[in-house]
C-alpha angles and dihedrals in degrees: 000000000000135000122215121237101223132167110264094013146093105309098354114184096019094091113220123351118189117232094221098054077053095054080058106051144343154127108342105258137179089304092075121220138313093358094311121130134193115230112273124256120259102278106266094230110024104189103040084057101046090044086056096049088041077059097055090055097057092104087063101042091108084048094055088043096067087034090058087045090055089048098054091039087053092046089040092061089034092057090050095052093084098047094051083045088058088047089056086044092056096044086060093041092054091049086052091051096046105043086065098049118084125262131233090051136089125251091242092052082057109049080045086053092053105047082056083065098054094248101137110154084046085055097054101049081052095051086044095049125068087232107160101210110249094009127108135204110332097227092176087062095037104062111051075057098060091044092061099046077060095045094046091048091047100047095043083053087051089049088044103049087042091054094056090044088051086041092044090051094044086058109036083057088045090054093035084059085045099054094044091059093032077065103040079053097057094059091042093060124096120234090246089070080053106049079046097054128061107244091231094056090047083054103042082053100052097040113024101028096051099044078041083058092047083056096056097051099037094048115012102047101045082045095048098051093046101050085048078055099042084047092053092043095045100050104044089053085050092055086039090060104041126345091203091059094037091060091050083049088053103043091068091066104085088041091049078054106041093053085045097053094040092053105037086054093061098041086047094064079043101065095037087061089044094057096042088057086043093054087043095052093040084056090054097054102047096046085051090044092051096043095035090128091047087057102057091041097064097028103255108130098097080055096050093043086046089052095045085050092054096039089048098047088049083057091039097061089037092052096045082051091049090044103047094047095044089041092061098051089079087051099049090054093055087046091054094042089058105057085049083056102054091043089055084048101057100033100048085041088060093036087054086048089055094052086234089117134025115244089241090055090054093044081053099052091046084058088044092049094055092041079052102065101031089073097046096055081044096058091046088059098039093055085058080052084046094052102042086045085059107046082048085054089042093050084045084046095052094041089050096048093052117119116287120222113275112283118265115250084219125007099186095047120121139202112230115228105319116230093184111252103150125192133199103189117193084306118188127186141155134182099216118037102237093035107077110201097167119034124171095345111179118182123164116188121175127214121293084009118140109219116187120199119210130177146124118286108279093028090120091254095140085033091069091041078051087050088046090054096043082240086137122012128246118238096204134023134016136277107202130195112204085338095317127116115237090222093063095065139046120290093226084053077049097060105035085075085060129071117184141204107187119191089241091072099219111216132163138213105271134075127323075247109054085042073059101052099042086088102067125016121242091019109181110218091247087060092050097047086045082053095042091050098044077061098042091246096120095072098048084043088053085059104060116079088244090041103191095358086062114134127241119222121218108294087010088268089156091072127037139263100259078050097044092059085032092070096044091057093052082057087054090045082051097047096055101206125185093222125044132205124181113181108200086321087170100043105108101027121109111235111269089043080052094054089054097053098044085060090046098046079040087070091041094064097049112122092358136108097238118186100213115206113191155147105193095073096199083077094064106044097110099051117132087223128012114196117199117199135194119187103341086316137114102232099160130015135177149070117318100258088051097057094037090060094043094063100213138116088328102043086053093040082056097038091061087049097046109010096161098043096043102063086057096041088046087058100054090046086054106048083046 
């Protein structure tokens, strides 16, 4: 695809960009550098998004449902495990106690007997115990206790490591759904939706949002669940046990909270600065790293490296600040834990002495006190997992719900076999509504016709070729292939009459073969190497040790440039398309690689109605029809010959390119 360059859009003044050399790079976005990505931002309407992922999870609710079944059942065994454990605990208590009290009497003769003795508190812990006097741990009773504390731990691990299989694969089919349409919606998008959005923040949504979105159901809602859970159970064995220590557990809560919400507050300014500093030193280095030439040339490096140092030590400090106060918040809950923990110590352990409360039950409560406060600080986190997992949805959502291209009047309407007659009828478009670009554009080229199309940068040249492609929509006129009128038919029918070589050569990471064969599906080798050699890649090819199973790098940096657009003509040559475009296919070619490609281009046009963009105008000369163009307009049209005698836009246009060469070739023009 191409984007036109157009006064007061997108890009205005840079002539035509290719959309797939901006799927490869670009201007760092949203998205940050080198695959990085800042946090995203709290979701700007929480529970609209979350109603509308709840909806897309609607297949699996009867998924989650037994997932959520699994969860309270493992919470469930997991919340028992201490109280059989006390029960345990008490059995061997009981045998310690009773193993030192003499035999032959009953428990109720010795706590009398020692209330005699004014032993009160030790009366009390043996009234409170179920010591049988004489007798020692009751192993017989023990174990099958103990079995079941492991049962119980064992089986609630099973439940709990089923429940995140069940949950991992509920999400993984949820953002499976939501890629697919996340790539049906990228080719039903309109290039307008791509000149208006940063390339970075297009990729972050469609990548990172949406693996950012897989996280936060996978893990934050299963723990989530299960930690609301772990706090309910928890706290209803801990009343259960003792009301008193139930109510020094609880109070911790609004502290736990409050520390929590102090502190999160500041470390959140903190890593917002962090990343902000993050985004603007990624932008440094790669612009550094992109223009790292340019910045030798003109002795700027101890500038660059002055700046990095200043923008490093600006994150440096912001990160150290994010980090410190995000990093005490661990710290201050178990600070606060433990002097829950100690409360729940000396008071169970009087309560114990008072024979009020069994010592299991207080070993119990001490477990149920520290199960008490992990999921608290867990759901605290999670429901920052469950923010940043919405404004991700939110940030999908909004992508998803962006407009469609215009409906097709037919979409199972064909062309028949193209010959290649091409008409511009009277054609007006603008990109913003109240800024015209084309206005009244009439062309009419006629099959096997090369038209070129000159103009200074801005004129509208690569909009028309845009027009031509349905890439934009027209909003007057018609553009008819053979009589028939491009809007009547799909755009896919619409673009398979066209082949395209773009001055951006487009190549992507595989084998000199397979960049070949992308032009036409199913290519036989014989039909590659007769494509290669038609544009003079096959020699070049013959030369490198893989030959045509060479591999290309990333941004084909292991051949040159000339090669480079070489290879994406052989695709055209490949392709055989009835109609031919070729957007500035010269421009950044030294001469002798130039004068490859014109003859090749030369056979490529052969029999073709080729539509010819460029600035250097020697590479038009031959053109059945060149078309010059100002401001959307048509000013000059005509061969060569014809606008150089008439002295007008072109002659000047090819005066400033050849001013010593076009006097003497205007008078010849002219005695002729």
């Amino acid at each position: 695809m191409m984007m036109g360059g157009r006064p007061g859009g997108p890009g205005g003044g840079q002539g035509g960009r290719n959309v797939f050399a901006q799927r490869r790079g670009g201007p760092m976005g949203h998205g940050g550098f080198m695959g990085l990505s800042a946090p995203v931002e709290r979701s700007k309407d929480f529970g609209a998004t979350l109603r509308q992922l709840l909806r897309r999870l609607r297949p699996e609710w009867a998924m989650i449902a037994i997932v959520a079944v699994l969860g309270s059942a493992s919470v469930a065994f997991t919340v028992v495990g201490p109280k059989i454990v006390g029960i345990a605990m008490n059995v061997i208590f009981d045998g310690v106690i009773g193993k030192q009290l003499p035999s032959g009497v009953s428990k109720d003769q010795v706590v009398a007997l020692l209330r005699a003795r004014g032993q009160s508190s030790l009366a009390d812990v043996v009234a409170g115990s179920g010591a049988v006097p004489g007798v020692g741990i009751d192993f017989a009773r023990l174990e099958p206790v103990l079995a079941i504390a492991v049962g119980v731990y064992v089986l609630g691990s099973v439940l709990a490591w089923v429940q995140g299989y069940l949950m991992a694969g509920v999400a993984q089919r949820t953002v499976y759904g939501l890629r697919r349409e996340v790539e049906d919606k990228l080719a039903r998008l309109p290039l307008r939706y791509f000149d208006s959005h940063a390339h970075g923040d297009l990729l972050s949504r469609v990548t990172n949002d949406v693996d950012n979105i897989a996280t936060t159901l996978q893990q934050g809602l299963t723990q989530l669940m299960t930690s609301i859970l772990t706090v309910v159970g928890t706290l209803a064995m801990m009343l259960w046990i003792s009301p008193l220590l139930a109510v020094i557990s609880i109070l911790t809560i609004p502290l736990s909270f409050f520390v929590t919400i102090v502190i999160a507050g500041r470390s959140q300014k903190q890593f917002v600065a962090q990343w902000a500093e993050t985004g603007t030193l990624n932008g440094h280095v790669e612009q550094m790293h992109s223009g790292h030439a340019l910045v030798q040339v003109f002795g700027r490096r101890q500038s660059a490296l002055e700046q990095f140092s200043t923008l490093n030590a600006r994150l440096y400090d912001a990160a150290f600040r994010a980090q410190f106060f995000s990093g005490i918040i661990q710290p201050a809950m178990f600070f606060l834990s433990n002097l829950n923990y100690v409360g729940v110590a000396v008071i169970g352990g009087w309560r114990v002495a008072s024979g009020a409360i069994t010592l299991g039950d207080v070993q119990a409560f001490i477990q149920y006190s520290r199960q008490f406060t992990q999921p608290l600080t867990q759901i605290a986190a999670q429901m920052n997992l469950l923010q940043s997992g919405l404004a991700s949805a939110e940030r999908v959502f909004e992508f998803l719900a962006a407009e469609d291209l215009t409906p097709e009047r037919d979409p199972n309407a064909t062309l028949p076999d193209v010959r290649g007659h091409v008409q511009l009828d009277r054609v007006s478009f603008r990109y913003a509504p109240d800024k015209p670009l084309i206005e009244d554009f009439s062309l009419d080229v006629r099959s096997g016709e090369t038209v070129a199309i000159v103009g200074p940068t801005g004129a509208g040249k690569t909009t028309i070729v845009n027009l031509l492609m349905r890439f934009y929509e027209i909003d007057g006129g018609a553009i008819r292939l053979d009589g028939v009128d491009t809007r009547d038919v799909p755009r896919e029918e619409v673009r398979r009459a066209f082949g395209m070589v773009l001055q951006d050569s487009w190549l992507f990471v595989g084998t000199i073969r397979d960049n070949i064969a992308y032009g036409k599906d199913g290519a036989t080798m014989d039909e590659i190497v007769a494509a290669a050699t038609a544009a003079h890649v096959d020699p070049f090819v013959r030369t490198l040790p893989d030959g045509y199973d060479t591999v290309l790098e990333e941004d084909a940096s292991n051949i040159s440039s000339g090669q480079r657009q070489l290879i994406t003509i052989a695709r055209a040559f490949l392709a055989d398309r009835p109609i031919l475009i070729l957007d500035e296919a010269t421009s950044n070619v030294d001469t002798r690689t130039e004068v490859l490609i014109q003859e090749a281009m030369g056979r490529l046009r052969h029999g073709r109605t080729s539509f010819v963009i460029a600035h250097r105008l020697s590479t038009i000369r031959n053109a059945d029809e060149i078309v010059v163009m100002e401001s959307g307009r048509i000013v000059e049209q005509g061969t060569h010959e014809d606008l150089l005698a008439r002295r007008g836009f072109y002659h000047d246009l090819y005066a400033s390119q050849f001013a010593e060469e076009v006097g003497t070739e205007a008078e010849a023009v002219t005695a002729s």
